[in-house]
N, C-alpha and C positions, 0 to 999 in steps of 0.2 A: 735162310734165316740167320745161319750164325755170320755168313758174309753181309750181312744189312748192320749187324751189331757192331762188327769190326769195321764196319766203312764211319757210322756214327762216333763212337771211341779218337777213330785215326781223325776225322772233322775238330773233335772236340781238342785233342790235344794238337792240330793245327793252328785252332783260334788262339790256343790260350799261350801260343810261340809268337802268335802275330799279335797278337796286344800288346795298344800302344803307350809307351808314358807320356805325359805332357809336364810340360813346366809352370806353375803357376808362381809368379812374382810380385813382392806385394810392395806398396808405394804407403808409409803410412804416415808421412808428411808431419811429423814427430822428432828430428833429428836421429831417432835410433833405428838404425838397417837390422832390415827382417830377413832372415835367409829363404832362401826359394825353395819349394817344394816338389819333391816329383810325384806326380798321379797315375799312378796305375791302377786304367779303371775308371768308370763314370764316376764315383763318387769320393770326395776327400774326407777324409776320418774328422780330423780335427781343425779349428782357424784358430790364429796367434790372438789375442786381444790387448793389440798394444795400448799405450798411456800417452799421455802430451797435458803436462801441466797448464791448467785452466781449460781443457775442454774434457765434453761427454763425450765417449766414442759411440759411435750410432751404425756401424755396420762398415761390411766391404765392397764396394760395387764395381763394376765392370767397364765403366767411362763416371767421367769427373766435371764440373763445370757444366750443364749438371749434372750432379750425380744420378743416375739410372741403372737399373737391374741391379738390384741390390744381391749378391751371392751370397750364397746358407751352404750350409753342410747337405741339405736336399740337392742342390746346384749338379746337376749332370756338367762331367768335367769334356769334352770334345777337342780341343785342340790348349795351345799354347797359354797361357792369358798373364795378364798384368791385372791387380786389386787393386782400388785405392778406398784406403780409410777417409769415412765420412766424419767428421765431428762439429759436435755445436757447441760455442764456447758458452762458456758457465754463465753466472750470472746471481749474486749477491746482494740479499739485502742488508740496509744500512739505515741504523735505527740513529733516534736523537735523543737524547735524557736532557733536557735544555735547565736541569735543575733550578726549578721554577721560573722559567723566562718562558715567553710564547711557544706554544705548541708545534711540531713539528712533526710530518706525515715520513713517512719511512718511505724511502727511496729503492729500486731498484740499480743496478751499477755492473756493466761488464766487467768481465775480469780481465784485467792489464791497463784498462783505463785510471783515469784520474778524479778524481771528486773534483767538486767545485768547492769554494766554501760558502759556506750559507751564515748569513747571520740573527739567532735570536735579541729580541729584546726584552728588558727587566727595568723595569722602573726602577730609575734611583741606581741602576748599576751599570758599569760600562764591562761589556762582555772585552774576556782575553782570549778567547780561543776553545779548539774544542780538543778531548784527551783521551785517550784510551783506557784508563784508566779510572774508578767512582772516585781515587783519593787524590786524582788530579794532579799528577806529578808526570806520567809521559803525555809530553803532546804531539796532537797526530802531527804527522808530517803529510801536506796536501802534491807533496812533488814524488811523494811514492806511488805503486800503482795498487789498483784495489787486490787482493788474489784470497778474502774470504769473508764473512759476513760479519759487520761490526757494528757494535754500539759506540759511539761519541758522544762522552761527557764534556756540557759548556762549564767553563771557569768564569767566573765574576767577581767583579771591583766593585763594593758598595762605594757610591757616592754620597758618601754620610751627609751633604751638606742639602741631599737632595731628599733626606729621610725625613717625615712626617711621622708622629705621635698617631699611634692607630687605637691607644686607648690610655683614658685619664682613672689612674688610682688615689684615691683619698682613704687614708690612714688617719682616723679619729685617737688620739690617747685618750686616760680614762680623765686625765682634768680638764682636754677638751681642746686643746692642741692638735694641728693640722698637719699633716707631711701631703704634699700632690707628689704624682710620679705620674712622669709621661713614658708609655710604656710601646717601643718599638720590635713590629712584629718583623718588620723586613728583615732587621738584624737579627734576629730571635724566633721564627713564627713556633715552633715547637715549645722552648720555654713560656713564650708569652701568653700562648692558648691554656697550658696550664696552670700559669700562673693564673689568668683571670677566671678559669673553670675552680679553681682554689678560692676566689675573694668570692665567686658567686654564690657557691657553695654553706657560703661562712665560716668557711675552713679556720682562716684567720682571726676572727671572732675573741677577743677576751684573750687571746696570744701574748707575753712577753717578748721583749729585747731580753733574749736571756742569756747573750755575750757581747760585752761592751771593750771595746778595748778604744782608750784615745787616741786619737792622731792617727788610728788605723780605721776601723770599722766598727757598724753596729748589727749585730744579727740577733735574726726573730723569724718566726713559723714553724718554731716546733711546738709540735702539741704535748712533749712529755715535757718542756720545758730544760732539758739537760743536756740538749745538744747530740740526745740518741733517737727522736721520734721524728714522725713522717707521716707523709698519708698513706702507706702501703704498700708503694709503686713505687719506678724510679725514671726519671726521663731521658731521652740522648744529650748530652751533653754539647753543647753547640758554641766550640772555639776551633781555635786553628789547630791546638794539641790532638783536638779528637776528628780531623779533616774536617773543620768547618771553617770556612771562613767568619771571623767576626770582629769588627774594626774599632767597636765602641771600645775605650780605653777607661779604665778603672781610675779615674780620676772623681773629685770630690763634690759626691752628690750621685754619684753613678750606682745601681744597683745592680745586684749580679746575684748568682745561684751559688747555694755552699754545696759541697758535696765531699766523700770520703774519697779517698785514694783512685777507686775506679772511676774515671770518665763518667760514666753513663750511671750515677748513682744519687743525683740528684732527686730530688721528689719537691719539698714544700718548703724548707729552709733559704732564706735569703741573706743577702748584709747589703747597709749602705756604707758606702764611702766618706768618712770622718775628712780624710785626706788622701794626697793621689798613692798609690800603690799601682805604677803602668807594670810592675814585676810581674803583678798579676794577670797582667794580658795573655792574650791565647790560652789562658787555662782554666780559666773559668765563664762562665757564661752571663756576659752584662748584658742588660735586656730594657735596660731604661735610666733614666736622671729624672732627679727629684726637681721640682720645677715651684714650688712652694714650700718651704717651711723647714728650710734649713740650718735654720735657729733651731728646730726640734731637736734634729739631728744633733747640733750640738750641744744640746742641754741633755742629749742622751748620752751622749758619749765623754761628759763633764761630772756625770755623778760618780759615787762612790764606790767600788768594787772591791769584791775578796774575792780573788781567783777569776777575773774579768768577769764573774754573775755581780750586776748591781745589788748593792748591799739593799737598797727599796725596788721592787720591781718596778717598771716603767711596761705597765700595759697596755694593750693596744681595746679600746672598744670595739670598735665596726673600724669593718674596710669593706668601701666600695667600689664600684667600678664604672667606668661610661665607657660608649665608643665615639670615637671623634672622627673616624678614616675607616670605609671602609674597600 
């Protein structure tokens, strides 16, 4: 018995003299060299998990082209071998903000490829391009290659000449004087929705011009009358200072939004234009020109003031509204 135990022992420590290593060499077609491993032993402990910009790594397999017998850490090791890393290149999507121009389906796009360009349309405006950026200062470059998932914002040129009146304002005074004002939403749609949710309202109702200045401007729609009241709220501000495009130019008859210091603080207050003030381009938001009764205007901005309030108030009755476009 005890020689059956000593012959078992002298096998055991035979086997484990003749076990053999193998070599296993890995190909991961990534530019960076993976060192070789030695196996001693059916089974290998660990595999490297290399990287290769713009793809997913998907395993190690034992032939290539195509890839088959994918090898694991279960993989009984037998003799010599060479791995090659499998990967699947990525694959990005690419959205479009056409800032209100036709709609646009989001794409799918490999990674190292090229985009195409694609073009939205806008009535009334001739597209420039598209930007990486919402405040439209970098623009993509389409000769670069894709290597992650992006949104592209369109940039647009209104062709003012190509802008239609989307809605007709009439301003009754109390002796019964007319002001129209043709009010564009293309250039405006955020001031101009409020503006007319304001006349529909009756907001402006029985309202003062309760700052006259000549040869400048005339403002009105405050309800405290003094140049500190509002309807509550404040709206985005919509010129070029506050990333908006807006072309209409502060010339005489032009109406625009007054607001304080802040951009976006606008709410119910307006002015017309006495005379041109383009200084005030890009900073404030013109939203329409007065298209009737510009004789008002200047019989408002001709009366009497102490401290630019009219020495007689010059009040507004009714204001209403139509749509002409829509």
């Amino acid at each position: 018995m005890k020689k059956f135990i000593w012959v078992l022992i002298l096998l055991t420590i035979l086997t484990g003299c003749h076990s053999k290593t193998y070599t296993i060499n890995f190909e991961a077609d990534n530019g960076v060299e993976i060192n070789s491993i030695q196996v001693k032993g059916k089974k290998i402990a660990d595999l490297p998990i290399p990287n290769k910009d713009g793809y997913s790594f998907e395993g190690w397999y034992t032939s290539k082209n195509p890839y088959t017998n994918e090898f694991t850490l279960k993989t009984s090791v037998n003799s010599d071998i060479t791995l090659y890393a499998k990967w699947q290149i990525k694959e990005y999507t690419i959205n479009f903000n056409t800032n209100g121009g036709s709609e646009l389906p989001s794409i799918k796009q490999l990674h190292g490829t090229n985009l195409s360009m694609i073009e939205p349309t806008k009535r009334a405006h001739t597209f420039l391009g598209w930007y990486q950026d919402e405040e439209l200062t970098v623009p993509y470059d389409f000769t670069s290659t894709v290597n992650k998932d992006l949104t592209l914002y369109a940039k647009w040129k209104i062709r003012y000449e190509d802008v239609t009146a989307s809605h007709i304002v009439t301003m009754e005074m109390e002796d019964g004087s007319i002001i129209k004002i043709e009010l564009y939403e293309e250039i405006a749609p955020i001031t101009v929705a409020n503006f007319v949710k304001l006349v529909e309202d009756g907001f402006y109702d029985g309202l003062t011009f309760h700052r006259v200045i000549k040869g400048f401007m005339i403002q009105g729609g405050d309800p405290l009358g003094n140049g500190m009241g509002g309807p509550g709220y404040s709206i985005k501000g919509e010129f070029s200072a506050n990333g908006v495009e807006n072309p209409l130019k502060h010339e005489r008859g032009v109406i625009s939004m007054a607001r304080s210091r802040d951009y976006d603080s606008a709410g119910s207050q307006f002015f017309i234009m006495h005379q041109d003030a383009t200084y005030l381009d890009g900073q404030y938001a013109a939203f329409g020109r007065v298209v009737e009764g510009l004789d008002v205007v200047d019989q408002i901005a001709n009366v009497i003031t102490i401290k630019d309030r009219p020495y007689e108030e010059q009040r507004l009755s009714t204001v209403t509204v139509i749509i002409v476009n829509n």
